[in-house]
N, C-alpha and C positions, 0 to 999 in steps of 0.2 A: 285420495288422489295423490298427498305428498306420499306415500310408501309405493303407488304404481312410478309416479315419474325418478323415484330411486331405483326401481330397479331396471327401469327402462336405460339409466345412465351405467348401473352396473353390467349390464348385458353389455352394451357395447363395451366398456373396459374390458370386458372377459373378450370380446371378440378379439379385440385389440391387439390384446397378450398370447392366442392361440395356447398352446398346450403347456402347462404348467405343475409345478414338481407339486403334492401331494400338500406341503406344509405352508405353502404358501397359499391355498383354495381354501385353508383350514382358517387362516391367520394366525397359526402357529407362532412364536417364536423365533423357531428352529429353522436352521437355510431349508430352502425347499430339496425334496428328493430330485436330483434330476437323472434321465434315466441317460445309462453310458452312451457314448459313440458307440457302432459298433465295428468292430472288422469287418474287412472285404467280404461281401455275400458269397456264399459257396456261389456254382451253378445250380441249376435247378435240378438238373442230374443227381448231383453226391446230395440232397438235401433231404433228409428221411428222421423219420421223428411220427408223434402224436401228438395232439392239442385240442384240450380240454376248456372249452368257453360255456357259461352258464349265468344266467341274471335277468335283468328287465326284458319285461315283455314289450316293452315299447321297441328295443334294439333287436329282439331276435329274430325278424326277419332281414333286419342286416348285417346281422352276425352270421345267419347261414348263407346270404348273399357273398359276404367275404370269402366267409370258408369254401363255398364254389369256385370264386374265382381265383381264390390264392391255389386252391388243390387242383385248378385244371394248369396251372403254370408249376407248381409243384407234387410232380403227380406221386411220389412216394410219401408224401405228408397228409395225415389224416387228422382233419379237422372236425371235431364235434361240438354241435353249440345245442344248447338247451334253453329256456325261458325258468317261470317260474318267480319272477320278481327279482329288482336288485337286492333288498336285504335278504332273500336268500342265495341269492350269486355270489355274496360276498360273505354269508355265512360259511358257505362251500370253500372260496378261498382261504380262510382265516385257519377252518380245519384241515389243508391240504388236499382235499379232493379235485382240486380245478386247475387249472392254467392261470385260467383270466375270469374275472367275473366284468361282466357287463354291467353298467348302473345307471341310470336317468337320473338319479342325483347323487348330488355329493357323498364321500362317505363319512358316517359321522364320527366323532369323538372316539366316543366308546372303541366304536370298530376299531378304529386305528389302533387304540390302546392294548386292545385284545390281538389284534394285527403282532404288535410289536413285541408283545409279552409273548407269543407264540412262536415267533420265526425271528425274532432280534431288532430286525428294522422295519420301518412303518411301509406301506404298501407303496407303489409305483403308481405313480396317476398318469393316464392317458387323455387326453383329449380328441378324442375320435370324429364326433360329426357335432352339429348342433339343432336344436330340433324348436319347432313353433309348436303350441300344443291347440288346436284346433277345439274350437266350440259349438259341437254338434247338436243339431235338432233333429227330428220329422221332416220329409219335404213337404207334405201337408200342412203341417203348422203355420206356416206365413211371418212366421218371426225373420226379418233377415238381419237386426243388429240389434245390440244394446250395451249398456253403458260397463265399464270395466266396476263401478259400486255395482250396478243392480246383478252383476256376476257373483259377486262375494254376496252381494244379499240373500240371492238365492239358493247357493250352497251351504249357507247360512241358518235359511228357514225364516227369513225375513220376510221373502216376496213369497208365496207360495202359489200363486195365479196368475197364466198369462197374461190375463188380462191387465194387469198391474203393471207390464212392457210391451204395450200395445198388440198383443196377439187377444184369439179368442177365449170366452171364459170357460178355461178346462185348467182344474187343477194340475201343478205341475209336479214330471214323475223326475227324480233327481237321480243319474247314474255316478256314479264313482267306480275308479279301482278300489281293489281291496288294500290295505294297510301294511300288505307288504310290499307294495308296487313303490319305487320311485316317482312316479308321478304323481300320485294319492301324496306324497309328501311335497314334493314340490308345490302344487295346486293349491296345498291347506296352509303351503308356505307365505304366498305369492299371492293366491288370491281369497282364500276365505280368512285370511290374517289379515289381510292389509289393513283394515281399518281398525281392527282389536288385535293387538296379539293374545291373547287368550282366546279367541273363538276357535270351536271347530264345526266338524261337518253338521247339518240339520240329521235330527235323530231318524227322518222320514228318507235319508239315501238310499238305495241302493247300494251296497258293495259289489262288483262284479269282480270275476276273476281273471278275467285278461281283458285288452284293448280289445279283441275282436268281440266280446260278450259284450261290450256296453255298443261299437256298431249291429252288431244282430238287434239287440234290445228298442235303440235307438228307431231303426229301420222297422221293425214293429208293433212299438208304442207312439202315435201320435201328438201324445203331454211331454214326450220325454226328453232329458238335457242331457247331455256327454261332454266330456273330453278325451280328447286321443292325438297320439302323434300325430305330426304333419303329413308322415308318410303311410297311414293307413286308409287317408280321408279317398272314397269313391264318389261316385255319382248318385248312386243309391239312400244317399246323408245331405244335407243343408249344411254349409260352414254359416257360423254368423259373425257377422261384425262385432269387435269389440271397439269401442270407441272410431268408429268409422273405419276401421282398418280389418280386414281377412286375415287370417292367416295363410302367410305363405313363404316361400324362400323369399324374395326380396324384401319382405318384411321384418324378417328376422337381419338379416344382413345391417341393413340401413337403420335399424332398431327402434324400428317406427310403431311393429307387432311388437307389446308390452307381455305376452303371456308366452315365453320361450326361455329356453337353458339350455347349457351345453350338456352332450353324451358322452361316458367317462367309459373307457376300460380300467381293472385295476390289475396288476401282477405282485402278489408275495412279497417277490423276488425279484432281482435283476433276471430280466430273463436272456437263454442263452441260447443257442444252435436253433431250428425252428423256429422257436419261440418268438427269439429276436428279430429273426427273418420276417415273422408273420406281422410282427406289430410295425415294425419299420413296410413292411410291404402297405398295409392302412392308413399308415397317415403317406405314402405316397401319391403320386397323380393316378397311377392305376387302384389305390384304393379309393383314396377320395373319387373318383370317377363313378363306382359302385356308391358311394352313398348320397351322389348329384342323382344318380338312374333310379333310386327307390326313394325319391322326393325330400329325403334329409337336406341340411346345407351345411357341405363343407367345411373345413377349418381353416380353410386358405381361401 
């Protein structure tokens, strides 16, 4: 309980601060990266280029949301976005293949290190949208809430029967992302840590490989448990309560919803002509806008 109500304080601090330079998310030392001002925006006219985004699969349906709506106002800019997991979005960056890598969590150490040792200076952090991570059932199941412990128990291998959180007696099927996903790290952060830091997942998970495989899964195994972005959650899935609370945007806002984080873009580099255009166009009112419409929340 005291490491859920820490991070429920630390969420809103990060709300607080909105978007923040790379070495300061880290607790670095070092002043944080802040990314430049930038000059007057071309018009949409003179502005031609390509842009290479690739990372969480939690982000890439609004990553290619963006890339729609930036490349119908910039219609000589070609924007590609791919999935794939954060640590490989930002394995792609570190090797030069990418633009941007998209990330559902932090980047870690190492990365950075390898970042810096590769291109001179440490990556560029974005703070792009923030997201609740929704805890999905069966609609059949009849489970509509449970406790922020019997969440970590269960992913745990603690609780292994519904019946042990008031549902019926059907052993229960445990979905995860796989281990490259951002969120697979965030969740074993956050929630299957919270009460050991040494635990991990129960040996009986599932690994899935994207967010959409554990709702398929989810929607056709009736034992079964998920989690997934805020923004993928349908009608065809059961959210459940965690500690009396849903996930949802005002949840995450008011920092009431304990299981949520913020979504990062990361760039190399300073980025420059497009680039700069495209990242500054995302954290605008016409981007934020786009990731209010595909159920993320905001940075503003």
């Amino acid at each position: 309980m005291k490491a859920k109500k820490l991070f429920a304080f630390a969420l809103v601090a990060v709300l607080a601060l909105g978007t923040m330079g790379l070495a300061g998310c880290n607790g670095n030392d070092e002043p944080a990266e802040e990314p430049e001002t930038p000059s007057e925006e071309p018009a949409a006219e003179e502005l031609t280029g390509s842009i290479t985004v690739q990372g969480s699969d939690t982000m890439v349906n609004l990553g290619q949301a963006f890339a729609e709506a930036f490349m119908d106002e910039y219609g000589d800019v070609d924007v590609s976005v791919t999935g794939g997991g954060s640590g490989t979005g930002i394995a792609a960056l570190i090797n030069g293949t990418i633009d941007f890598a998209n990330a559902s969590r932090a980047i870690k150490d190492e990365e950075i290190d390898e970042a810096e040792a590769t291109n001179g200076v440490p990556p560029i952090e974005y703070t792009v949208a923030y997201d609740g991570i929704a805890v999905i059932v069966n609609t059949a199941l009849g489970v509509d809430e449970i406790t922020f412990e019997e969440l970590g128990a269960i992913y745990r291998g603690e609780i292994t029967n519904w019946s042990e959180v008031g549902g019926p007696d059907k052993d229960i099927v445990i979905l995860s992302r796989d281990t490259s996903s951002g969120t697979y790290a965030f969740f074993l952060e956050h929630v299957v840590q919270a009460e050991d830091g040494d635990a991990v997942y129960s040996a009986e998970a599932l690994l899935m490989p994207s967010t959409q495989a554990i709702v398929d899964e989810t929607i056709a195994n009736d034992a079964a448990i998920g989690y997934i972005g805020l923004g993928y959650v349908t009608d065809d899935i059961s959210v459940v309560a965690v500690d009396g609370v849903q996930a949802s945007v005002a949840g995450v806002q008011d920092g009431s919803y304990n299981v949520a984080r913020p979504l990062f873009m990361y760039a190399a580099v300073q980025p420059e002509g497009a680039k700069q255009v495209f990242m500054d166009w995302i954290l605008s009112a016409a981007g934020q806008a786009v990731v209010a419409d595909l159920g993320f929340v905001p940075v503003d």
